[in-house]
C-alpha positions as CSV (number, residue, x, y, z in Angstrom):
1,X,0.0,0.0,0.0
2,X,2.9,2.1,1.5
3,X,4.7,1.5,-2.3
4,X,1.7,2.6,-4.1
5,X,0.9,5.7,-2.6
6,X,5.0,6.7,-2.7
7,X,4.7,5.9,-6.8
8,X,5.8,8.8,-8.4
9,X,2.8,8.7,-11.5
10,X,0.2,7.8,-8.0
11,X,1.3,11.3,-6.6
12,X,1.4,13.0,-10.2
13,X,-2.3,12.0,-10.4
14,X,-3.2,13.3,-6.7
15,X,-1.5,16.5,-7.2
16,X,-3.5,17.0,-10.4
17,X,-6.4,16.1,-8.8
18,X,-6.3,18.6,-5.9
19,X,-5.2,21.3,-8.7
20,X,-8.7,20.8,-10.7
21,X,-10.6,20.5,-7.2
22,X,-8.9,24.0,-6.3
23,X,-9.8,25.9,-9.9
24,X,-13.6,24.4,-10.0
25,X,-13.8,26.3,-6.1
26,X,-11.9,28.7,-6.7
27,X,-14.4,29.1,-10.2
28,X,-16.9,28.5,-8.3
29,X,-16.9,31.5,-5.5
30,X,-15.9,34.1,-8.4
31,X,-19.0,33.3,-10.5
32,X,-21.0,33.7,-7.1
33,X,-20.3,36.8,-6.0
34,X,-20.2,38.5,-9.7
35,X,-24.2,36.7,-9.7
36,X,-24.1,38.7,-6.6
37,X,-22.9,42.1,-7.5
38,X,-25.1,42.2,-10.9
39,X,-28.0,41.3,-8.3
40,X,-26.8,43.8,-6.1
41,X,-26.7,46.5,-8.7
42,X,-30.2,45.7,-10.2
43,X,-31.6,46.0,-7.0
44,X,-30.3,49.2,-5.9
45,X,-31.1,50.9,-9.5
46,X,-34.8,50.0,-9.1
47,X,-34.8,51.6,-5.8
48,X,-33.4,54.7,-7.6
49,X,-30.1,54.3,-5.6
50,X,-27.9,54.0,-8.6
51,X,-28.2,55.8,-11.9
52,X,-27.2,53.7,-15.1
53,X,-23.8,55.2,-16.3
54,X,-24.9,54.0,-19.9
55,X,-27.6,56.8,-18.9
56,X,-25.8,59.4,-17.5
57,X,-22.8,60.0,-18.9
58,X,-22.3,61.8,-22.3
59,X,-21.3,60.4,-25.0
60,X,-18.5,62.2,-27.7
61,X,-18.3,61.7,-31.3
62,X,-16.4,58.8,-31.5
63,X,-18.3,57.1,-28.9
64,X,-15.8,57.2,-25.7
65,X,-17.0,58.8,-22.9
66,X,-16.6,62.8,-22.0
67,X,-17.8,63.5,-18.8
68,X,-15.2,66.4,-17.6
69,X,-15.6,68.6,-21.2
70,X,-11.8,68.0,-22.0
71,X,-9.8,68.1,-25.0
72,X,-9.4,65.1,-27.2
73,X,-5.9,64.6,-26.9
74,X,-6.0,64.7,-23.0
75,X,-8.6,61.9,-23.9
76,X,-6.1,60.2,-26.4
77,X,-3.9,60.2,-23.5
78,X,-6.0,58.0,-20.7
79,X,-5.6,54.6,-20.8
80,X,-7.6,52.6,-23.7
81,X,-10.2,50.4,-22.0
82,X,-11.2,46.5,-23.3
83,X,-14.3,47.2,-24.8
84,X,-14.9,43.5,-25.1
85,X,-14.8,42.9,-21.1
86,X,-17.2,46.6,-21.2
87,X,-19.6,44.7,-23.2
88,X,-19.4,41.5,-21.3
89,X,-20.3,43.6,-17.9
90,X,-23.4,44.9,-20.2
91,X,-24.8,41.2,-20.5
92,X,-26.7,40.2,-17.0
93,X,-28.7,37.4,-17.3
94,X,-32.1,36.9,-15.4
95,X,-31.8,34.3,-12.6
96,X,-34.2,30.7,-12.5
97,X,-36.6,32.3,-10.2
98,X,-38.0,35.9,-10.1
99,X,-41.6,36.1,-8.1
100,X,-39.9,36.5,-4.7
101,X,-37.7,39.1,-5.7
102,X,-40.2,40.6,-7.6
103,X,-42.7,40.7,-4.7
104,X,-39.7,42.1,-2.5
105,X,-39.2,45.2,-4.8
106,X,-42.7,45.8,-4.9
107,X,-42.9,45.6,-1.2
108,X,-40.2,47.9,-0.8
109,X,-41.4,50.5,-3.3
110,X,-44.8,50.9,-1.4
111,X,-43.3,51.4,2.0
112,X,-43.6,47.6,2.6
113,X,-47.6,47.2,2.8
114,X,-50.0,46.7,-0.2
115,X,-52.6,45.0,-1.2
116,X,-52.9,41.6,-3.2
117,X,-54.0,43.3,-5.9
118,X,-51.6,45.9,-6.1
119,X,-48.9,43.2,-5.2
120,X,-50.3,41.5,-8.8
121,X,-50.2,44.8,-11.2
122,X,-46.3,44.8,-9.8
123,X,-45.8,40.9,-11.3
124,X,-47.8,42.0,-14.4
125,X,-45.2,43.9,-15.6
126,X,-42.7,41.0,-15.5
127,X,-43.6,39.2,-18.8
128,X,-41.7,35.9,-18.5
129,X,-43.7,35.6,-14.5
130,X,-47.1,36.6,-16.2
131,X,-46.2,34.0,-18.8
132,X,-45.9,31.4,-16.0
133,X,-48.9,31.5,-14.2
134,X,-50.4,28.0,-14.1
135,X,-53.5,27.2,-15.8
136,X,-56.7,27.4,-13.3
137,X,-55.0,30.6,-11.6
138,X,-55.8,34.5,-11.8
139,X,-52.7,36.5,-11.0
140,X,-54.0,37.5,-8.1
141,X,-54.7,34.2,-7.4
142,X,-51.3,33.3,-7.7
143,X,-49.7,36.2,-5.5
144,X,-52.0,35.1,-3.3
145,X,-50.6,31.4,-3.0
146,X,-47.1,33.0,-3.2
147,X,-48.1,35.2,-0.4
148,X,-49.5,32.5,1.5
149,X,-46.2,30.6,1.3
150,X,-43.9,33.7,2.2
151,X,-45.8,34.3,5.4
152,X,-45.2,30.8,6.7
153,X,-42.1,29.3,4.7
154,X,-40.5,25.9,5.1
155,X,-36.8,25.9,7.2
156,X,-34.0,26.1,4.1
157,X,-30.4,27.2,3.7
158,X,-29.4,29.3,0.5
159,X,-29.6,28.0,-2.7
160,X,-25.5,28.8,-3.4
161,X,-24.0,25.5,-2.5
162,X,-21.1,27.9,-1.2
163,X,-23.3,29.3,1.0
164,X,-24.9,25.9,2.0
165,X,-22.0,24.5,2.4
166,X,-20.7,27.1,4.9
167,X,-24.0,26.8,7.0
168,X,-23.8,24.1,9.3
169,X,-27.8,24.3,9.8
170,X,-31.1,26.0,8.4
171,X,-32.4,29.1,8.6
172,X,-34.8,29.5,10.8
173,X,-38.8,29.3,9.2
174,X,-39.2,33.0,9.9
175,X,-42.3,34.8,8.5
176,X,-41.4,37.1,5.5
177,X,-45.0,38.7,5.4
178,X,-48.0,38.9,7.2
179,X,-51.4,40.2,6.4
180,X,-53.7,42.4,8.8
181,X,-57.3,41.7,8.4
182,X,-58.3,45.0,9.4
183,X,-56.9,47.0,6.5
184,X,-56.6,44.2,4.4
185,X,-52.9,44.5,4.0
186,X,-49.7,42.4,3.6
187,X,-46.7,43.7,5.2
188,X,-43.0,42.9,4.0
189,X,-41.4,41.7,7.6
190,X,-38.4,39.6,7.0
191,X,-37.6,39.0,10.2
192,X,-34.7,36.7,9.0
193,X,-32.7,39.9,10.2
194,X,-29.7,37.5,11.0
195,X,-28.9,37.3,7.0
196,X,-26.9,39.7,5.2
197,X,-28.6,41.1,2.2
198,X,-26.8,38.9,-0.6
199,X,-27.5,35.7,1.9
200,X,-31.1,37.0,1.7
201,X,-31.5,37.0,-1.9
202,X,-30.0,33.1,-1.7
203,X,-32.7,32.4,0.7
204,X,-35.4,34.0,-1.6
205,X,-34.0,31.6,-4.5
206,X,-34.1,28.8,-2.4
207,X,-38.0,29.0,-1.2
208,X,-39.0,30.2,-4.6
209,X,-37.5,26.7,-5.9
210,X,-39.5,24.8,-3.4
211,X,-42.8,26.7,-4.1
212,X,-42.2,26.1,-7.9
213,X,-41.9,21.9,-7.0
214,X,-45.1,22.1,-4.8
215,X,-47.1,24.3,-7.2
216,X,-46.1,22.0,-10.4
217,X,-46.7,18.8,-8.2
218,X,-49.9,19.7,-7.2
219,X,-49.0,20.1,-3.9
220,X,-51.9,22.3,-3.2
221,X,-55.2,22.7,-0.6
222,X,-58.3,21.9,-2.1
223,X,-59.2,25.9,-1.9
224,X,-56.0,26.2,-3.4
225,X,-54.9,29.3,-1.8
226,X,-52.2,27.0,0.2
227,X,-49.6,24.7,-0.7
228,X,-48.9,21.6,1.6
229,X,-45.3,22.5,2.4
230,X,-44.4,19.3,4.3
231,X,-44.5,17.4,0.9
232,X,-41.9,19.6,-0.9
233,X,-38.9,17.7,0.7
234,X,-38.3,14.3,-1.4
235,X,-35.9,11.8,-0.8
236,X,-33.0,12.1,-3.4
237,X,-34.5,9.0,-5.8
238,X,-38.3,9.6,-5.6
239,X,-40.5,9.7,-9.0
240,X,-42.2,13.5,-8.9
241,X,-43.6,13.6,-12.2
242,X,-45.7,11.5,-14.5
243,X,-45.1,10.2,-17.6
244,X,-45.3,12.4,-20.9
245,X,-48.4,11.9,-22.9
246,X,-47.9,9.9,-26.2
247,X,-49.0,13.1,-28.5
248,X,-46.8,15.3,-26.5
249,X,-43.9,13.1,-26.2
250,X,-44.7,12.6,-30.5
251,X,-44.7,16.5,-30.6
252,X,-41.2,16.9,-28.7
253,X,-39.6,14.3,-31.1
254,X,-40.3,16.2,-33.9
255,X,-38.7,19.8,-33.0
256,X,-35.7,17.4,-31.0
257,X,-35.4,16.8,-35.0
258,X,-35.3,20.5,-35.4
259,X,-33.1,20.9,-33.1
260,X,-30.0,18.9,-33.8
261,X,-30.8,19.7,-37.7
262,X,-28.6,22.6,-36.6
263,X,-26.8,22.1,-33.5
264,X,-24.6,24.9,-32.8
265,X,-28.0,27.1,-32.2
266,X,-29.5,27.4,-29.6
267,X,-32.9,26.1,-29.6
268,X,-36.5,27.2,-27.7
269,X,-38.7,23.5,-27.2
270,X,-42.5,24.9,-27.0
271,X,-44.1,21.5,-25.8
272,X,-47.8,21.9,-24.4
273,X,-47.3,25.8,-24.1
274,X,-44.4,25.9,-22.3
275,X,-41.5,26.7,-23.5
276,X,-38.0,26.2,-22.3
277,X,-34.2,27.0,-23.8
278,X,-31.3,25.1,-24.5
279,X,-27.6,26.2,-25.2
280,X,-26.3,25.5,-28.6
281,X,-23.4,22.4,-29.2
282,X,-19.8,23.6,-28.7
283,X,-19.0,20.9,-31.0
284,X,-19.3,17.5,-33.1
285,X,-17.6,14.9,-32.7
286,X,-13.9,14.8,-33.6
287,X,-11.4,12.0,-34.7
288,X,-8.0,11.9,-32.8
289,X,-6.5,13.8,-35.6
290,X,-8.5,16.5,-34.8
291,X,-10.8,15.9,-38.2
292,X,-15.1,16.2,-37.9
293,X,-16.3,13.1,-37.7
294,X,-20.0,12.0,-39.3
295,X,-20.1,8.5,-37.0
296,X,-21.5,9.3,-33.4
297,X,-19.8,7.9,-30.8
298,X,-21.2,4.4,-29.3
299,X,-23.3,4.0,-26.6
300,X,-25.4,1.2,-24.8
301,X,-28.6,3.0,-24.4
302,X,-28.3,5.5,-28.0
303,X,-29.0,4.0,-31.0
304,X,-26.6,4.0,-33.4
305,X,-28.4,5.7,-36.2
306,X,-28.3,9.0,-35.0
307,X,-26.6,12.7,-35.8
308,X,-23.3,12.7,-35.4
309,X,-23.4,15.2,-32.8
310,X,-26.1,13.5,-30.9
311,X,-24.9,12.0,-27.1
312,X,-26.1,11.9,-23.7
313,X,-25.0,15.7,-22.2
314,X,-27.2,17.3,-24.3
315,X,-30.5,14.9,-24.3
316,X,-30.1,15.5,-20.5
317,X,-29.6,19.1,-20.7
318,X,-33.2,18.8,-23.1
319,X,-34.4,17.0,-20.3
320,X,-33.3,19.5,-17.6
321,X,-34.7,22.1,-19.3
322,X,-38.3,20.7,-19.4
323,X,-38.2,20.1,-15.3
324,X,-42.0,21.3,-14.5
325,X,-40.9,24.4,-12.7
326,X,-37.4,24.2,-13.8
327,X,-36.6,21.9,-10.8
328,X,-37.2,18.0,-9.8
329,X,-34.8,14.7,-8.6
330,X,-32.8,12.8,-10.8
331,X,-35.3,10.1,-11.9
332,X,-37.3,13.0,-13.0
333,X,-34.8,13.6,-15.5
334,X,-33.7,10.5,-16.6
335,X,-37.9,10.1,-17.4
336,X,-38.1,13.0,-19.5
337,X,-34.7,11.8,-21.4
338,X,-36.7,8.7,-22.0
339,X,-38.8,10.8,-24.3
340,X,-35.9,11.2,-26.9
341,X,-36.5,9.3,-29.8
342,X,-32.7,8.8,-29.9
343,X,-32.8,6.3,-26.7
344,X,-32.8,2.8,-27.6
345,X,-35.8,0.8,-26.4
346,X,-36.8,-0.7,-22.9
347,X,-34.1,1.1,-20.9
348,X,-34.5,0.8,-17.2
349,X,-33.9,3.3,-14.5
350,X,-31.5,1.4,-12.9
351,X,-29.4,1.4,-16.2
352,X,-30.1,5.1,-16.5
353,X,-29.1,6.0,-13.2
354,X,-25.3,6.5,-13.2
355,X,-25.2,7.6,-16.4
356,X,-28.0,10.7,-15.7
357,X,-26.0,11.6,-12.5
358,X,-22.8,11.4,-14.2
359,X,-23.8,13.2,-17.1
360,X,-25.7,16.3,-14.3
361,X,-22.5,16.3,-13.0
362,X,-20.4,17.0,-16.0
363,X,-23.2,19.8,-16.7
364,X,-23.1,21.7,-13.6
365,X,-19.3,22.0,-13.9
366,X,-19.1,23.4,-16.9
367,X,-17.9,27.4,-17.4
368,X,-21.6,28.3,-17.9
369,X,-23.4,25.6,-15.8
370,X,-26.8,25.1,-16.6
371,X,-27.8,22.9,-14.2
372,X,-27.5,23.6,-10.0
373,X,-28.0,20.5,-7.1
374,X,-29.5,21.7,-4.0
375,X,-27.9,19.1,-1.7
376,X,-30.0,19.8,1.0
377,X,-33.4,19.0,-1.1
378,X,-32.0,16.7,-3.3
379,X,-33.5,18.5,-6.1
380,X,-31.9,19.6,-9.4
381,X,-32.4,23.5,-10.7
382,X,-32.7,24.6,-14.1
383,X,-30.7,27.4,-14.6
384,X,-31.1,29.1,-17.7
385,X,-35.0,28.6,-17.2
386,X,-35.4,32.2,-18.1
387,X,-32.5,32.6,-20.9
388,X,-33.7,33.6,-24.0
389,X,-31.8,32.6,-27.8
390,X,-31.3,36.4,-27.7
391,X,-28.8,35.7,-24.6
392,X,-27.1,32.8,-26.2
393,X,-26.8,35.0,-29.6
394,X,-24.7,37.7,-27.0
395,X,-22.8,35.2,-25.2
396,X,-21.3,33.5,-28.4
397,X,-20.2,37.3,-30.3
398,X,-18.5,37.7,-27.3
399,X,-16.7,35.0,-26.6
């Protein structure tokens, strides 16, 4: 044992391994807190805390900014900035879950007391949350239910794994609003006064995905104006979902054939009026010389006439992305990858399952993850639920 360890390739292979475990944390904390800042930022410009520079600042001729009225060669003369990493700063994406936040900025806006109603002409204005309002369910309805939920929330940590990980327990299930009968009012409390504001907005993200599994599930009181919170917690290998439908899984087939027809775009699926997006295919596959190859690699559960391009990260990134809610367990994706006409027939879970969690893994590690796993609910999130293809168009010109 003693020789093995002491091998010199052994202790090659450890060191590299600790390396790449140091550069995906290290990775890891600096995408967090510049999610952070650009949160940050928003939320202090829609209080009408911070002007937009874009805004505010003049413009010359050529296109540079002139703010102090001097000459052009004392402007020649300062530094020339990267107008690529400028234009990268420009690009803020929205985050998975918005109706929290949204109902926070609202709260604070009316001195932290408004009506339902009012509450729900605030959310109007957000298209993608208007879009999302499940079937059965006024707006006001739905604020309601959200409302309803805020004032007596399940115990969670943040939704940053970071975070979570730094937390050795929960926070504690304090109200975040309450409503006085007499006037009719909900009241923006947050009593979770122990959080610092960017631990907050984790905590926000980490409800809002639980209220999203309970309100797809079903989870709901027969009045529905109440979702049964003890039911949102699943064990980590639990079935949430049913199967898809024959027509609908015959619909999603068809634009899947769409969508690898060209792969290196992304692509919106639009099955049963809801629509989700997924990131276009770095690339095909390639031989060892480096040459494009039209053969798809093998695989035990693809079939062998299929694109070229076609393997299992992005079916289960397809499948991620149509997670009722944008969140759900493991076997709830490797269900909805079942619906990919490229799967070979009668696969079984238990086949499925290592290569599903291997394959989520490999996804949420990538430079622009778009999947997240909240450890403490065993769920998996969606991340670029509310990307659009105009997004993707941005982030490839720019990179």
């Amino acid at each position: 044992m003693k020789d093995g360890l002491l091998n010199a390739q052994v202790q090659q292979y450890r060191s590299q391994y600790r390396m790449l475990k140091y550069k995906d944390y290290v990775h890891g904390v600096r995408e967090y807190h510049a999610n952070m800042i650009s949160k940050v930022v928003a939320f202090r410009m829609s209080l009408g805390l911070l002007d937009d520079p874009s805004e505010n600042t003049p413009l010359s001729s050529d296109g540079e900014t002139d703010s102090s009225g001097e000459s052009d060669t004392q402007d020649k003369a300062k530094p020339k900035h990267d107008h690529r990493k400028s234009k990268r700063r420009k690009i803020s994406y929205v985050p998975p879950y918005l109706l929290f936040t949204t109902l926070k900025n609202a709260f604070v806006s009316l001195n932290l007391a408004a009506t339902a109603e009012l509450l729900a002409r605030r959310v109007a204005k957000v298209d993608v949350l208007v879009k999302e309002v499940p079937t059965g369910f006024t707006l006001t309805e739905f604020v309601t239910l959200a409302l309803n939920f805020l004032a007596a929330p399940p115990s969670v940590s943040p939704a940053n794994t970071c975070i979570a990980a730094a937390s050795s327990s929960s926070h504690p299930a304090a109200p975040l609003v309450q409503y006085d009968r007499n006037t009719q009012l909900w009241h923006w409390v947050d009593k979770s006064c122990t959080l610092s504001p960017l631990s907050r907005d984790e905590y926000l993200q980490s409800l809002e995905q639980l209220f999203w599994f309970a309100v797809t599930r079903n989870h709901l009181s027969d009045d529905k104006s109440q979702l049964r919170v003890d039911t949102t917690r699943q064990p980590k290998c639990v079935l949430t979902i049913d199967k898809t439908p024959a027509n609908l899984v015959h619909e999603y087939r068809r634009q899947e054939t769409e969508r690898y027809r060209v792969p290196e775009q992304p692509f919106e699926f639009n099955v049963n009026s809801r629509k989700c997006v997924v990131a276009p295919l770095k690339k095909g596959v390639v031989t060892r010389s480096g040459n494009p190859s039209n053969k798809p690699r093998e695989h035990f559960i693809l079939k062998t006439e299929r694109p070229a391009h076609v393997n299992i990260l992005p079916l289960v990134r397809d499948a991620a992305s149509r997670l009722p809610g944008g969140v759900g367990t493991r076997p709830d994706v490797a269900l909805l990858l079942q619906d990919s006409q490229y799967l070979v027939e009668q696969i079984s879970m238990n086949q499925m399952k290592s290569i599903i969690s291997g394959a989520l893994d490999r996804l949420h590690s990538e430079k622009d993850p778009c999947v997240r796993y909240d450890p403490e609910q065993k769920l998996w999130i969606y991340l670029h639920r509310h990307r659009t293809l105009q997004d993707f168009a941005a982030t490839r010109k720019l990179s």
